[in-house]
C-alpha positions as CSV (number, residue, x, y, z in Angstrom):
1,X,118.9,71.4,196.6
2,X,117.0,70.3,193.5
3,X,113.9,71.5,195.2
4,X,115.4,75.3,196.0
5,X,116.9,75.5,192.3
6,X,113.3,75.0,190.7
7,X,111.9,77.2,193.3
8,X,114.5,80.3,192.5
9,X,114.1,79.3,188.5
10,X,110.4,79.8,189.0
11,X,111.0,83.1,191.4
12,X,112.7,84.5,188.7
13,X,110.2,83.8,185.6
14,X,107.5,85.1,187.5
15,X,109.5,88.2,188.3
16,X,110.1,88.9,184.5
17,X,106.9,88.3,183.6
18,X,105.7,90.8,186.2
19,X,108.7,93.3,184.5
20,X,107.5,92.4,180.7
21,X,103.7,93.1,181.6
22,X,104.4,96.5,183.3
23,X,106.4,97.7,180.6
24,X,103.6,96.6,177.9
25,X,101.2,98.3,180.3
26,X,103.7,101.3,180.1
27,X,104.2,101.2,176.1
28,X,100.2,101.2,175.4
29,X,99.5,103.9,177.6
30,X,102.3,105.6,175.5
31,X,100.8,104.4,171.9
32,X,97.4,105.7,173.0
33,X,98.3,109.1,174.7
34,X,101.2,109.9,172.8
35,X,102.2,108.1,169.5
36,X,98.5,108.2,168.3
37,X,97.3,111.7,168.8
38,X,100.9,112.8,167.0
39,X,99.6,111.4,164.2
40,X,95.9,112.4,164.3
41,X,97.4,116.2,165.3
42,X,99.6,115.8,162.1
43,X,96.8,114.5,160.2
44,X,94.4,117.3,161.2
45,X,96.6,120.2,161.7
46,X,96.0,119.9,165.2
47,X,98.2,122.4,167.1
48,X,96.6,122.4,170.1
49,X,96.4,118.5,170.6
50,X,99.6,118.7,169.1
51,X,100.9,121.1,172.1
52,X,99.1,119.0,174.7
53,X,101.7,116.2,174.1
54,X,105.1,118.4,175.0
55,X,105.5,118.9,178.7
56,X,105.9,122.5,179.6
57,X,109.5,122.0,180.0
58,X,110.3,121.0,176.2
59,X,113.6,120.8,174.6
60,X,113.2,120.3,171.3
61,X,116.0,119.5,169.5
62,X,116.4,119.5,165.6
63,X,119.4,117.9,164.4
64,X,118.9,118.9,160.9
65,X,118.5,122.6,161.9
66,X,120.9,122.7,164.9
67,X,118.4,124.7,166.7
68,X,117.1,123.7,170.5
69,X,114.0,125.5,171.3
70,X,111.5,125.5,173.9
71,X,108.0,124.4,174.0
72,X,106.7,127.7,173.2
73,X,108.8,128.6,170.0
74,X,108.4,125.1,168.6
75,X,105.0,124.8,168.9
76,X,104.2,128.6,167.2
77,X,106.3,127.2,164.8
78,X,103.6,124.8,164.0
79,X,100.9,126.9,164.6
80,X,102.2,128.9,161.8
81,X,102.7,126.1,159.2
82,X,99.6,124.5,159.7
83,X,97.5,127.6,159.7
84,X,98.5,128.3,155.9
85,X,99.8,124.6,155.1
86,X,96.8,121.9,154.5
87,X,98.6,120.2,152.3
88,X,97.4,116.0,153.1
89,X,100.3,114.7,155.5
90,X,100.4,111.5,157.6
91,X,103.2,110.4,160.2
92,X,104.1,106.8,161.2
93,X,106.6,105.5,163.3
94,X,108.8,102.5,164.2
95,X,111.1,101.9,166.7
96,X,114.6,101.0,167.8
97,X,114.2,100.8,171.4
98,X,111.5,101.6,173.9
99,X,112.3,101.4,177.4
100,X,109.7,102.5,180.1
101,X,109.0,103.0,184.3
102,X,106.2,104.2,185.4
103,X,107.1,107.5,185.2
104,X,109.8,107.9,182.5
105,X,110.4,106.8,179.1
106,X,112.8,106.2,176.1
107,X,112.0,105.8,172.9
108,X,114.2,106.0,169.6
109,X,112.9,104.8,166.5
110,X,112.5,106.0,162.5
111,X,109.4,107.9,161.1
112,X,107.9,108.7,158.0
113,X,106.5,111.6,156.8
114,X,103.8,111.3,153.7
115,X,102.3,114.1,152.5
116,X,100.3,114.3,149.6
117,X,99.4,111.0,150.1
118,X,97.7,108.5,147.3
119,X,98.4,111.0,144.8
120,X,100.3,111.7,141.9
121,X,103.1,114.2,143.6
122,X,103.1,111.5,146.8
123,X,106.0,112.2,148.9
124,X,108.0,110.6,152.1
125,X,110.1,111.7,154.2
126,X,112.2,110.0,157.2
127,X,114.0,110.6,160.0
128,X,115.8,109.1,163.2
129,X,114.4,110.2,166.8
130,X,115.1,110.1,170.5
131,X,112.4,111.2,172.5
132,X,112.3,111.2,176.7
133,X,108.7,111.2,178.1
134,X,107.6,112.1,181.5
135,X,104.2,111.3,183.1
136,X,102.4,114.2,184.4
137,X,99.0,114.0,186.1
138,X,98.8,110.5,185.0
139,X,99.4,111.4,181.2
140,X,102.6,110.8,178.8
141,X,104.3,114.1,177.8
142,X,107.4,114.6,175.6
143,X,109.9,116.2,177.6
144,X,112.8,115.8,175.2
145,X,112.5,115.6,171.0
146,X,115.3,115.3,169.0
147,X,115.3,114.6,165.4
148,X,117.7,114.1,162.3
149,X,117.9,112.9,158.5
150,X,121.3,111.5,159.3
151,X,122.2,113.6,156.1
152,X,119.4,112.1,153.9
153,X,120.4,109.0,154.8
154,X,117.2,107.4,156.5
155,X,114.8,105.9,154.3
156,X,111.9,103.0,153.5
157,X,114.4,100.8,154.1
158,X,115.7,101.4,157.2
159,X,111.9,102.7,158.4
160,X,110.7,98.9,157.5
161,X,113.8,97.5,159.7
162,X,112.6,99.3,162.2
163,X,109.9,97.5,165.0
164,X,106.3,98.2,164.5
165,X,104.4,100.4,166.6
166,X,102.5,97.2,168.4
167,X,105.5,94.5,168.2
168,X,106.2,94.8,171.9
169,X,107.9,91.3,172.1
170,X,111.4,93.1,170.9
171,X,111.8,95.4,173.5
C-alpha cells in the first residue's frame, strides 16, 4: 500500500511538472510574438507590426471610451496617430493572471504607458487589461483587447504589484 501511495504521489508530480513546463513553453512563445513586438510597434510607431498581432477577428474593447471596434477601425485609428504623433512613448506590462493551452490564452495584467520618456515633461500612464489570444498558423494573435483606467484609479503602485513580464513561477 505504501508502495502504490509513493508511486501515485510521484504520478502526480511528474504530471504537474509536465503542465507547468507547457504552459512556460506557452507564456514565452507569447512574450516573444506578442508582448514584445507591442512594445517595439509602440516604440517605433509600427502600425503594421502593430496590426500583425490582432487576429482578423478583433474585438477591441475600450472601457474608457465604451467603444467596441473591429480590427480594421482600431488599427486606422493607430495608423492615424502615429503617422502625425512621434512623440517618444514606451509600453510595459505586468500581470495578474496568465493562463495558456496550446491554442488559447488569458492574460490580464496592468500597463504603463511613458511617453516623453527621460525628459523633463515625462509622463505615465496605466491601465487594467484582459486580453484572449488565439494561435493562428503557429503564431499568438489577440483576438480580444479590452482596456480601462478604472476611473484614473490604476497607477505605479498597483503596476509594481503586478507580476513581471518573466516571473512565471506565479501563474
Amino acid at each position: 500500500m505504501k508502495t502504490l501511495k509513493s508511486f501515485i504521489s510521484f504520478v502526480c508530480i511528474v504530471f504537474a511538472l509536465q503542465i507547468q513546463a507547457q504552459e512556460n513553453k506557452c507564456l514565452n512563445e507569447i512574450n516573444n510574438q506578442v508582448w514584445s513586438n507591442f512594445t517595439k510597434a509602440f516604440e517605433t510607431f509600427d502600425h503594421e507590426l502593430f496590426g500583425s498581432l490582432h487576429a482578423e477577428e478583433l474585438v477591441r474593447v475600450g472601457g474608457n471610451s465604451k467603444l467596441i471596434r473591429n480590427k480594421t477601425d482600431y488599427i486606422n485609428g493607430y495608423t492615424s496617430r502615429w503617422k502625425t504623433n512621434k512623440t517618444p512613448q514606451t509600453i510595459s506590462f505586468r500581470f495578474l493572471e496568465r493562463i495558456c493551452n496550446d491554442t488559447k490564452a488569458s492574460e490580464r495584467g496592468i500597463y504603463k504607458l511613458t511617453v516623453n520618456e527621460g525628459l523633463p515633461n515625462e509622463q505615465s500612464y496605466y491601465g487594467k487589461f484582459h486580453v484572449i489570444m488565439v494561435k493562428e498558423d503557429n503564431l499568438w494573435k489577440l483576438l480580444v483587447d479590452y482596456d480601462s483606467n478604472e476611473d484614473n484609479t490604476i497607477n505605479e503602485k498597483i503596476y509594481k504589484n503586478a507580476f513581471a513580464i518573466d516571473d512565471f513561477e506565479k501563474y
